[in-house]
N, C-alpha and C positions, 0 to 999 in steps of 0.2 A: 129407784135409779133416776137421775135427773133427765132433763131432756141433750143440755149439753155431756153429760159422761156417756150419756146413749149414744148419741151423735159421734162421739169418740172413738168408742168401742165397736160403729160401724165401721169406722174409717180405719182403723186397728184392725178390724175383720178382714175387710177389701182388698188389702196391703198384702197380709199376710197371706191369701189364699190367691193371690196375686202369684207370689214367692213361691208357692208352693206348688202350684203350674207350671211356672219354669224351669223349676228343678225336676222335674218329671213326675208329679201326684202323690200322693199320700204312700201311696205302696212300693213305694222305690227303695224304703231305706227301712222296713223291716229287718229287724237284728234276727241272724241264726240262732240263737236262745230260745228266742220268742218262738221259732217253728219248730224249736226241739219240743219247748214244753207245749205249746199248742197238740202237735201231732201224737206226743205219747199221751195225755192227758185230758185235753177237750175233746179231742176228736172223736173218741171214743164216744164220751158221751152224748153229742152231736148227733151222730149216728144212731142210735138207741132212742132218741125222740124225734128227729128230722130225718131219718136215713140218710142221712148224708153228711160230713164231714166240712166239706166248701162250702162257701157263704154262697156264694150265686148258686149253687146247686139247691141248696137248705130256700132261699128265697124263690126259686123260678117252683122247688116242689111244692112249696106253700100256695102258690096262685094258681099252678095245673089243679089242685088238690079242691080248691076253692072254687074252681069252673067246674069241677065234676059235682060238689056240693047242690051249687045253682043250676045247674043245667045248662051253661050258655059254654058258648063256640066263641065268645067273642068280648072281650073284659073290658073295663076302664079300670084303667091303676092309674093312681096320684102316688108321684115318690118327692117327698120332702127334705129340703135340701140335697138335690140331686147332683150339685157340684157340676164336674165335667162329667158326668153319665157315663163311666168307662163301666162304673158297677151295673146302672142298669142298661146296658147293651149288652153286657155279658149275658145276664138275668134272660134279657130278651131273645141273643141267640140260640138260648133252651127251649124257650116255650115257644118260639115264633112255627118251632115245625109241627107243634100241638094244636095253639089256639092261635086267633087272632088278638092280637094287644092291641088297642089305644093305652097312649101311655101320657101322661099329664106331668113336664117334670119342672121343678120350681129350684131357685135360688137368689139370693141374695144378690150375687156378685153379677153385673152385663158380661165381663168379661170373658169369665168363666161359662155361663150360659151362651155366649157368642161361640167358645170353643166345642159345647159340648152339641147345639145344632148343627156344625161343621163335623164333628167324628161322626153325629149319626148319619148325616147327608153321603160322606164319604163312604159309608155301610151297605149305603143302598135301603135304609130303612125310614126315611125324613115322613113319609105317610103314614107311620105308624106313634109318630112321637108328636109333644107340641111342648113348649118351653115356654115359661113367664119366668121373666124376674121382676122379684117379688119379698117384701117386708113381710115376712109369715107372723111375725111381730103384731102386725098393724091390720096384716091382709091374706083372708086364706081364698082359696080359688075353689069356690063353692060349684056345686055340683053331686052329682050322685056319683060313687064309684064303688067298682067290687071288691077290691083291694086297694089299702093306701101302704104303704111301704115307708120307711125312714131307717136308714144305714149310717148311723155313728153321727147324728146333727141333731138329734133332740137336746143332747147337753152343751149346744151351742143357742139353745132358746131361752128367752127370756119371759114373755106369755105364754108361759105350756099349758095356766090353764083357759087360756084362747083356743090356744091352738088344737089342744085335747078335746075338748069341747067341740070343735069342730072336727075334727076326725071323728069324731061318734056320730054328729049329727047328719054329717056328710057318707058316712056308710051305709051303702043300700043294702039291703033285709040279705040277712045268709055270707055277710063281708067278712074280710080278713083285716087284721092291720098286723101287718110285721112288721117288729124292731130287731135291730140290733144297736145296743148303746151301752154306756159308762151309766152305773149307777150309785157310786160310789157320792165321797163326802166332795164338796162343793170346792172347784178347780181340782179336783182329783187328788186333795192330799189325804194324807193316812186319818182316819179315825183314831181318839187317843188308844184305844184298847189294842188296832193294830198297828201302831208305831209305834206302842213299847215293846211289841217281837223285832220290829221291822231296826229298830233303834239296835237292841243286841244282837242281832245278825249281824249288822254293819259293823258294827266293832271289832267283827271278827277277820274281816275280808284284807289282805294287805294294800296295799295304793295303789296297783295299776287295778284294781277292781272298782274303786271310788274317781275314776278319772268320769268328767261327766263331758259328753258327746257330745253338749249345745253349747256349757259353757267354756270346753276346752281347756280342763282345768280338774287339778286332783283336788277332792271335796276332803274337809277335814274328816276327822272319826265321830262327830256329829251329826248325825243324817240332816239334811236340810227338805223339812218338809215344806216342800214349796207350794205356793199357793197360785195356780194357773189362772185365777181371773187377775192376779195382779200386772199382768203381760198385756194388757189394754185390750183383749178382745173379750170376746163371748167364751172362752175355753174353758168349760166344766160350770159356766155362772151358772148352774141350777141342775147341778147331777143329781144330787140327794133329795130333790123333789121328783124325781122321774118317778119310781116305784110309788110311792104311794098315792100319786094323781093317778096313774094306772090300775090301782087298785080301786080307787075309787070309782074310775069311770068305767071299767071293762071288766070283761071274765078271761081270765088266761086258759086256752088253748092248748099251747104247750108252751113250754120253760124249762130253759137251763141256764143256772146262776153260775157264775163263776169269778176266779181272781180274787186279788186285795195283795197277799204279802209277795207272791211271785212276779204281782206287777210292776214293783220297784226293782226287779233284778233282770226283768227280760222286756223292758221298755226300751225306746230311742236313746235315751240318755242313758242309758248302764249297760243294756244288754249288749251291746257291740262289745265288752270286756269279757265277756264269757264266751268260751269256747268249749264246746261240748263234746268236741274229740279229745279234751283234756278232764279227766277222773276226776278233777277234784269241782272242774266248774262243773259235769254231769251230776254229780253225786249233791253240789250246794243246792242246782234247780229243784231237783229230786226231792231233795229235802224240806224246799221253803213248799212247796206244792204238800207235799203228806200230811207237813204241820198245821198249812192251808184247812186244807181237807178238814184235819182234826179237830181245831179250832171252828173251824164252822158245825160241823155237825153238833158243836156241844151249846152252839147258840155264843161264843163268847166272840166271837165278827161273822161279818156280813160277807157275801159276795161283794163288787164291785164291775161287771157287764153281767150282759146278758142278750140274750138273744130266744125273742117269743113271740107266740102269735096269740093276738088275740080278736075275742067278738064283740059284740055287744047284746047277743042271745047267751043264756042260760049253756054251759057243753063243761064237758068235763075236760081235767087237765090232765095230759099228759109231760111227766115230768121222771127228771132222772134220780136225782138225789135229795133237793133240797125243794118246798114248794114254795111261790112268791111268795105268800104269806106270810113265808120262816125267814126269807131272802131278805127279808124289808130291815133297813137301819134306819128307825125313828129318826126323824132329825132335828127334834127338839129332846131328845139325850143329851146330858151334861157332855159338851165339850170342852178342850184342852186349849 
């Protein structure tokens, strides 16, 4: 990537996440689909390796779990790209009546890190937190910590293996790191083996189901699989390296794969057309989820997020279905 398209793609970044603060954060405009099939489907299995079903719950149990490990009353967490920290205050209002947190949180954006030292000042927590912003790119914020944390921003990096590289080096003996991220094929479009499901599904669906939520606009009976780094930012530039740098540098902990063909029907842009009080959009979730399922067990796709903990010690995995191992879509596989 050149130095000027980098340059670009920061200012493309800034802009948008800009945009995206004033519209009220990333979790405002979660589609009902999306928490039909999350809740009958992931949560489940959520539960069965994290005990717990909610992300902040799943993340504040991973770091209680982690101070009982080490033996300390009193952590350092680094969270990478922390955004506005709405997620790790939540995270914090858990554990803060357990242990004491030092919390280290980084981003990209002044703006954004301007807002998110004002939410936690206004919490009553500002001694527990400290903010850089920060080129994670260029620059990580060395130090020892017992837990590093990253929620949904690794597939907005472009040196991951800088950055990975430093989260191992920077994790003190007995550490955690938990993710939660896309790890799907790069800008998040369908792999060819799962776009030719994803391809005759669509064919099937009448027009107010192809109506697309960003572009405001019914999509022809061709799926348009879009390519999210073509949008000028950092969006997905390096999903499909996530999983295997991880494999290479760390021991998974625990793991749960999930998504790929459901994600086209219960994302931003489509999922607001299904309604799940209505038989036939329940029964289409239902069904792209089974085949999901089916198609993956037989190894013929991949997952696409996930959400795991890992170490950098030797520990056995705790997994639900599928293990990273199985999880991983090569990405030097002939693509389409």
């Amino acid at each position: 990537m050149s130095t000027d398209n980098y340059d670009d793609r920061v200012n493309a970044e800034l802009t948008n996440f800009n945009k995206t603060l004033t519209e009220g954060g990333v979790t405002s405009s979660i589609p009902k689909s999306f928490t039909y099939w999350a809740s009958k489907y992931l949560s489940p299995r959520l539960v069965d390796v994290f005990g717990s079903a909610q992300i902040e719950n799943i993340f504040a149990n991973e770091i209680l779990e982690c101070s009982q490990k080490i033996s300390r009353n009193e952590l350092r967490i680094l969270s990478l790209g922390s955004g506005d920290c709405v997620f790790e205050k939540s995270v914090h209002d858990i554990i803060c009546r357990k242990i004491k947190a030092n919390w280290t949180c980084t981003d990209l954006n002044p703006t954004v890190s301007a807002y998110a030292a004002s939410l936690i000042s206004d919490s009553g927590f500002s001694g527990d937190f400290k903010f850089h912003t920060v080129d994670l790119n260029k620059n990580f914020v060395s130090g020892k910590y017992d837990v590093i944390i990253v929620n949904h921003a690794l597939h907005h990096f472009v040196k991951l293996e800088f950055i990975l590289d430093s989260v191992r080096d920077n994790l003190d003996a007995g550490g955690r790191f938990v993710v939660s991220d896309m790890i799907g094929r790069n800008g998040h479009m369908r792999w060819p083996e799962a776009l030719a499901v994803v391809e005759m599904l669509w064919e099937m669906l009448p027009d107010n189901y192809r109506f697309n939520n960003h572009a405001k606009c019914i999509e022809g009976r061709s799926f348009n699989n879009y390519d999210c780094t073509t949008g000028g930012d950092f969006e997905g530039v390096r999903a499909q390296d996530i999983m295997p740098l991880l494999l290479e540098r760390f021991n998974f902990a625990k793991f749960v794969g999930f998504g790929n063909i459901p994600d086209v029907f219960v994302d931003r842009a489509y999922g607001p057309n299904f309604d799940c009080e209505r038989d036939f959009d329940k029964y289409f979730i239902d069904f792209t989820e089974k085949l999901n399922s089916y198609l993956i067990d037989r190894g013929v796709i991949k997952p696409t997020m996930m959400i795991a903990t890992l170490a950098n010690e030797d520990v056995p995995c705790l997994f639900d279905r599928w293990l990273p191992e199985f999880s991983l879509r090569q990405p030097d596989s002939i693509e389409a």
